[in-house]
C-alpha positions in Angstrom: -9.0 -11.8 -16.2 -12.2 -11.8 -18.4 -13.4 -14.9 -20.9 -9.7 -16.5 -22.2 -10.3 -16.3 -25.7 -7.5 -15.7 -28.8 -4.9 -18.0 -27.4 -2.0 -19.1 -29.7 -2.7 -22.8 -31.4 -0.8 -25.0 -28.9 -2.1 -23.0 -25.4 -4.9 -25.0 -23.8 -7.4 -23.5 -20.9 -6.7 -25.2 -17.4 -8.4 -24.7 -13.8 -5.9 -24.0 -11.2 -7.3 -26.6 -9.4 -5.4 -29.0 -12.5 -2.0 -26.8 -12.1 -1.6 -26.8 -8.5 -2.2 -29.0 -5.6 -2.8 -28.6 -2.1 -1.7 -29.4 1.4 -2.2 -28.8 4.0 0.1 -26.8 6.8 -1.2 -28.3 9.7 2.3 -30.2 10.0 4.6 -27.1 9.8 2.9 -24.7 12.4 5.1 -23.7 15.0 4.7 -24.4 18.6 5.5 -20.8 20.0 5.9 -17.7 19.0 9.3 -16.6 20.9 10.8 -15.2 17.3 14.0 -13.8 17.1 16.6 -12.6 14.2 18.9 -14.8 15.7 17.0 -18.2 14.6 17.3 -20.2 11.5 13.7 -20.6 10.0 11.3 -18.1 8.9 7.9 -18.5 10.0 5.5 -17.2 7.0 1.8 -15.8 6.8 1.0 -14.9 3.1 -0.4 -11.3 4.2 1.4 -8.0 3.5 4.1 -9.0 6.6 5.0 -12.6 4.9 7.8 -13.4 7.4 7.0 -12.4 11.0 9.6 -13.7 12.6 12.5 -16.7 13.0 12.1 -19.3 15.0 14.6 -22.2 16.1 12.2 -25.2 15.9 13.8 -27.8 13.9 11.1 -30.0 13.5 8.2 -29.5 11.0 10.0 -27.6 8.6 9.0 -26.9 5.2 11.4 -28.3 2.2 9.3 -29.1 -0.9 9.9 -26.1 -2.7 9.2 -24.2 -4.4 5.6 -23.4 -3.3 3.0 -20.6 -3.5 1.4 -20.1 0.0 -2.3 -18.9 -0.2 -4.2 -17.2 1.8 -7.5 -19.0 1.9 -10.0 -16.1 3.9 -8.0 -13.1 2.1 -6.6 -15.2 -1.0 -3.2 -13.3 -0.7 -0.1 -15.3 -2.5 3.4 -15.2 -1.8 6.2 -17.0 -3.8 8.3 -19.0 -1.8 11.8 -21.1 -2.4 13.4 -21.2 0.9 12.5 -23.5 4.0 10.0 -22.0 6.4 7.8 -22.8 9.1 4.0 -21.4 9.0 2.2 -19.7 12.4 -1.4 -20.9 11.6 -3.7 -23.5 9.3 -5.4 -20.2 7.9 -3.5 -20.9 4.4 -2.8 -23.7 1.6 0.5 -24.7 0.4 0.4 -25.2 -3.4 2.9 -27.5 -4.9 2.8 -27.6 -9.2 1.8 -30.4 -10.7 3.6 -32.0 -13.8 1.7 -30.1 -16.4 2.8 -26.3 -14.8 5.5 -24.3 -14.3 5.2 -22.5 -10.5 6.3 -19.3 -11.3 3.9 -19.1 -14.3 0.9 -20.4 -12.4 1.9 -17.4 -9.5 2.3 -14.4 -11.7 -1.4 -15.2 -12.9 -2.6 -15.2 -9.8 -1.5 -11.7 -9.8 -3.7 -11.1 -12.2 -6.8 -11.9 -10.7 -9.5 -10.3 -9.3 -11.0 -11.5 -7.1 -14.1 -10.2 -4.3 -12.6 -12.0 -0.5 -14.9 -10.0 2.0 -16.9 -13.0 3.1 -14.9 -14.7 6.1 -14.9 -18.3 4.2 -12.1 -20.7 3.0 -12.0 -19.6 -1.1 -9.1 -22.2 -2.4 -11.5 -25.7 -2.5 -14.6 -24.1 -3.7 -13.4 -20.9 -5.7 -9.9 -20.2 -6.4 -9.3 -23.7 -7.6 -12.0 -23.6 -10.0 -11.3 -20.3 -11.7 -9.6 -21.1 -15.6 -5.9 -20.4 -16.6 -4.4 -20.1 -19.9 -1.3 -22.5 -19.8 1.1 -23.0 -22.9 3.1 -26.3 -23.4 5.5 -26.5 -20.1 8.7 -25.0 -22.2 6.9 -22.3 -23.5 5.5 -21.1 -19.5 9.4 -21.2 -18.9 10.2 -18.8 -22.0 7.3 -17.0 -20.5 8.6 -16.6 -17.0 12.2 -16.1 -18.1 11.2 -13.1 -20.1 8.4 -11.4 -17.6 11.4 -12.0 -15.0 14.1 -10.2 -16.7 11.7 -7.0 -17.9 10.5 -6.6 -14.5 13.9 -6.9 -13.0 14.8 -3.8 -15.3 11.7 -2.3 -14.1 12.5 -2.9 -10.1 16.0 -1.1 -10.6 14.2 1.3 -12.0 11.8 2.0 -9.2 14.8 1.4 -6.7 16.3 4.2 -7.9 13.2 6.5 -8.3 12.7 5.1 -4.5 15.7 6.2 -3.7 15.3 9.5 -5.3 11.9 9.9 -3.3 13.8 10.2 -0.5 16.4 12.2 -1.0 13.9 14.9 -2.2 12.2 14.0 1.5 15.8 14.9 3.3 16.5 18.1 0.7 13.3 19.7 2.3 14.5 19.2 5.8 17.7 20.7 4.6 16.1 24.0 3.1 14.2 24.1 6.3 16.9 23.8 8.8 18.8 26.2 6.4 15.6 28.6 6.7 16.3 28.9 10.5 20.1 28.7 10.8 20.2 31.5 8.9 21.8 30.6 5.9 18.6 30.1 3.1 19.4 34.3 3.3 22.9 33.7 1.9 22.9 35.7 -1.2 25.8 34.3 -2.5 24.0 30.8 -2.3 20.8 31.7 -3.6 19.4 33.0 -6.9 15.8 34.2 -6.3 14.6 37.6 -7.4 11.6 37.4 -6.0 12.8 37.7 -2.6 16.5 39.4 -3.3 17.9 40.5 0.4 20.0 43.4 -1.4 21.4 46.4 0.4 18.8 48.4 -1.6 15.7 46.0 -0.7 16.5 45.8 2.9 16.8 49.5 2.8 13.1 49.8 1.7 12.4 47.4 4.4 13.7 49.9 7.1 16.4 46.6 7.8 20.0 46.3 7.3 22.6 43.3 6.2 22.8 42.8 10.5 19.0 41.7 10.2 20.5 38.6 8.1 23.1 38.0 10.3 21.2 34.6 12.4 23.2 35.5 15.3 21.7 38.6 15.6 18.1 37.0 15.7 16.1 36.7 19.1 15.5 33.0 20.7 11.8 32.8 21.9 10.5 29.7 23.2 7.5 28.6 21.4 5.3 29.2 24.6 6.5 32.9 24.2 5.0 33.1 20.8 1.9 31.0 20.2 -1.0 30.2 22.9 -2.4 26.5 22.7 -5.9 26.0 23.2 -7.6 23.0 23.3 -10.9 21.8 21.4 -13.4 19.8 22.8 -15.7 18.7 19.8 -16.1 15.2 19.3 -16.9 14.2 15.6 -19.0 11.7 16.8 -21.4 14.5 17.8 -21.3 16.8 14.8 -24.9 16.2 13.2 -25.5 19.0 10.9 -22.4 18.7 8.0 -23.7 21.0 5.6 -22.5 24.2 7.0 -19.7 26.7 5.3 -17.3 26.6 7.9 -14.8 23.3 7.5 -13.7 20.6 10.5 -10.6 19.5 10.2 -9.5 16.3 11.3 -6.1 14.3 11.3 -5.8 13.9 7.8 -7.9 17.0 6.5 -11.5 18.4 6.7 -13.9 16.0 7.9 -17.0 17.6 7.6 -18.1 21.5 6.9 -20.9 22.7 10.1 -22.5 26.2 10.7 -19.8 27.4 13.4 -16.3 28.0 14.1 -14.2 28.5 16.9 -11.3 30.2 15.2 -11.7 33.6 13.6 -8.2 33.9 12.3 -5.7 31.5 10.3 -3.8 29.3 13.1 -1.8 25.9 13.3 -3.1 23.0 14.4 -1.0 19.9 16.3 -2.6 16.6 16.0 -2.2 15.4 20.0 -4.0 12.4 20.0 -3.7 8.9 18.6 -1.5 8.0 15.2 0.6 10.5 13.5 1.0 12.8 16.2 3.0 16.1 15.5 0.8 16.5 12.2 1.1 20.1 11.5 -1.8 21.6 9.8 -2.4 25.4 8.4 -6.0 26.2 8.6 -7.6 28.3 7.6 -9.7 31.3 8.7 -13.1 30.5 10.5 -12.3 26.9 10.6 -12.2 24.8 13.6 -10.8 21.2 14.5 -12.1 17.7 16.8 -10.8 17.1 19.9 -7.9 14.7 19.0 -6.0 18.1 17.4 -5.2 21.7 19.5 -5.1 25.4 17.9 -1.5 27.2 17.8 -2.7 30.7 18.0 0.5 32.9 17.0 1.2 36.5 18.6 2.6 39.6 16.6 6.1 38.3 17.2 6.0 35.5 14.8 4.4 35.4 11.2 2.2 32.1 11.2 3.7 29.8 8.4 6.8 31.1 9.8 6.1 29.6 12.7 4.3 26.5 10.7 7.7 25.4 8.9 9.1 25.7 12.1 7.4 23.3 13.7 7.7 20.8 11.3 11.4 20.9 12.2 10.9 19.6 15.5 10.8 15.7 16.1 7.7 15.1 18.4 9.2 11.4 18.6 10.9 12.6 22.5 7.6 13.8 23.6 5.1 10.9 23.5 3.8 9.3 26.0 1.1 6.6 26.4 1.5 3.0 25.2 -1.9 1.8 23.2 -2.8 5.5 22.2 0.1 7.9 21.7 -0.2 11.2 22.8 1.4 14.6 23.3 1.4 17.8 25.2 1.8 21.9 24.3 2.9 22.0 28.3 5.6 19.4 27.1 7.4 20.8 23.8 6.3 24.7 24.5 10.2 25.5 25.6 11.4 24.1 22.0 14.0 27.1 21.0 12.7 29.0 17.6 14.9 31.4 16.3 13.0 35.1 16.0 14.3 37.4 12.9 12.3 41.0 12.1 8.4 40.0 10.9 9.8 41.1 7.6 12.8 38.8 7.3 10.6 35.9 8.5 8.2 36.6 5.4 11.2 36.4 3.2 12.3 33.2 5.0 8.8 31.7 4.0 8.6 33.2 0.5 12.5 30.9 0.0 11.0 28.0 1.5 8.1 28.0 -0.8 10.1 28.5 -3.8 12.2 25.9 -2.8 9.4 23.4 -2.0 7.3 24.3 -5.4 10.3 22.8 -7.4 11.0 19.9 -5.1 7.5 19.0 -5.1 7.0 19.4 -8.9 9.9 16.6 -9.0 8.3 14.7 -6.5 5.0 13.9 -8.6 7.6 13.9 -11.6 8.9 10.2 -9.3 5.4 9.6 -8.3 3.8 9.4 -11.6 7.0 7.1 -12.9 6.2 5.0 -10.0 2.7 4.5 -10.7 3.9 4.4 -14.8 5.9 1.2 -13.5 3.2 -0.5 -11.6 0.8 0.1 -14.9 3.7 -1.7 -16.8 4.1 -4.4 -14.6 0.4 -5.3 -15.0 0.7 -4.6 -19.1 3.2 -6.9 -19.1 1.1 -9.9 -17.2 -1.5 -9.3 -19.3 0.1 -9.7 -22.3 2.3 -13.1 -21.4 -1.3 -14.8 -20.6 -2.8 -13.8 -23.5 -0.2 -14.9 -25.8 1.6 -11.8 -26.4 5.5 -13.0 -25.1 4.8 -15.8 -26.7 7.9 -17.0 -29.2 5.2 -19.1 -31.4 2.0 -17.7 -31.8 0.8 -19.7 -34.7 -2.3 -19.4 -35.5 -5.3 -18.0 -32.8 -7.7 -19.6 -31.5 -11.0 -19.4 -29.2 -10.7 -21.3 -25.9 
């Protein structure tokens, strides 16, 4: 927060330091690390993981609470009213003092920013120091009861828009597994004029109703219908990056050089490292590093045919390697894809799309009411240490 000015009449300005004392957890740190689910006691870090693991130590356990543990190299806090053990001295364990509620003193330390990159201890000589609007002790209760029951309402609401997220995940695997069973054809099941399978269209097409019959389709193996071929260009090694032609990487273009090893649109597979199975459609003229291989289709298979396709198959079955996964064209090239007339295949792709454009459209529909709740969330912190859930404003004041 900036300067802490405006407060209502009876709020005073506090350092942390004056809310919240210390100790330390050299007492409660366990002796091994053997966790397991079937032990009693958690055993906390106040990172992003908070409990990694259970352990069935019975002495040294935590009981004061509640607490806030903090982080003191990467000031991360974590609310905590159950027993627990801790794994390392790298934190402090904050106990209120008799002028502060806990919870009240916690949810402004969500509110601050604060710069952690230098590896030093920031609790004694920073964190401590830093100033906190505090209301009379009742008051930071009204406070907390009202923040906790508007951001309960907002946490069922992102549970559901979660939940919602994913279904809208598992409805696009459903179009694309109907896409190659066959039934995304189904008239009957599907209202899209833009690619009507009619007895008429097909006509034109020089295909009849048997062409829509999935039974009737060809099964290739994917090694019948695309060539892999390997790159060898190490990013490390690309020095001119202001060329025309893009790089692609894992995630995306990484750079844009003067060449290109790929004339024609193709897939691309990541093969090496996390996230492999990563699909990508590139591009023509484009090219990719090492840790990705080309899918160059033949004329039996119309390429983002062949790229929905493969973002049916799980890749999961054909790692291998422990510290970097990786995986193989020699491995998964006898996967089974269902083969349909070029022209049915287009039509397969132009349902899929349409399908996708209106799940996706809902998608950032969720997304942005995600982020909307987030942006609440931190409205609403603002406003209780300002004054602004306050019950008895009275008259303002400059702290």
């Amino acid at each position: 927060m900036g300067k802490i000015e405006n407060l209502p009449a009876n709020w005073e300005v506090k350092r942390l330091g004056e809310c919240l004392e210390y100790e330390q957890p050299t007492k409660y740190i366990v002796k091994t690390t053997h966790y397991s689910n079937s032990y009693k006691t958690p055993v906390l870090t106040a990172g992003k993981s908070f409990i990694l693991g259970y352990t069935n130590e019975t002495e040294g356990i935590f009981s004061k609470i509640p607490v806030i543990i903090f982080d003191d190299f990467t000031t991360a806090t974590k609310f905590v009213d159950f027993n627990f053990k801790v794994k390392s001295s790298a934190m402090k364990i904050l106990h209120p003092t008799e002028i502060a509620n806990i919870k009240f003193v916690y949810y402004f330390m969500q509110t601050i920013q604060h710069r952690s990159d230098t590896h030093k201890r920031y609790w004694i000589g920073e964190f401590s120091k830093l100033e906190i609007p505090l209301p009379p002790l009742g008051e930071q209760k009204e406070i907390v009861g009202i923040l906790e029951s508007r951001f309960a309402r907002l946490d069922r609401a992102r549970d559901l828009l979660e939940c919602v997220k994913k279904d809208l995940k598992r409805l696009k695997q459903s179009v694309l597994k109907s896409a190659f069973n066959g039934s995304l054809l189904n008239p009957a099941s599907f209202d899209l004029d833009s690619t009507n399978l009619d007895s008429k269209n097909l006509d034109s097409m020089g295909l009849d109703s048997t062409n829509l019959d999935s039974t009737n389709w060809e099964i290739k193996t994917l090694g019948e219908v695309c060539e892999s071929i390997s790159s060898n260009i190490a990013l490390k090694d690309i020095k001119d990056k202001n060329g025309k032609y893009p790089i692609y990487g894992a995630k995306g273009i990484v750079s844009y050089v003067d060449f290109y090893k790929q004339e024609k649109e193709c897939l691309a597979v990541l093969k090496d490292g996390a996230g492999v199975g990563r699909i990508l459609l590139l591009p023509e003229k484009s090219s990719v590093i090492g840790t990705l291989h080309y899918l160059v289709n033949n004329d039996n298979v119309y390429l983002k045919y062949l790229y929905y396709f493969m973002k049916t198959i799980n890749f999961t079955k054909y790692i291998s390697g422990s510290a970097i996964p990786h995986i193989y064209f020699k491995d998964y090239k006898n996967e089974k894809i269902p083969l349909p007339p070029l022209k049915i295949q287009e039509k397969i792709v132009q349902r899929i799309e349409h399908y996708f454009k209106v799940i996706e459209q809902v998608e950032k529909l969720v997304g942005d009411n995600l982020a909307n709740i987030s942006k609440s969330k931190k409205s609403l912190l603002k406003s209780a240490f300002s004054g602004g859930l306050s019950q008895k404003r009275g008259v303002k004041k400059n702290a």
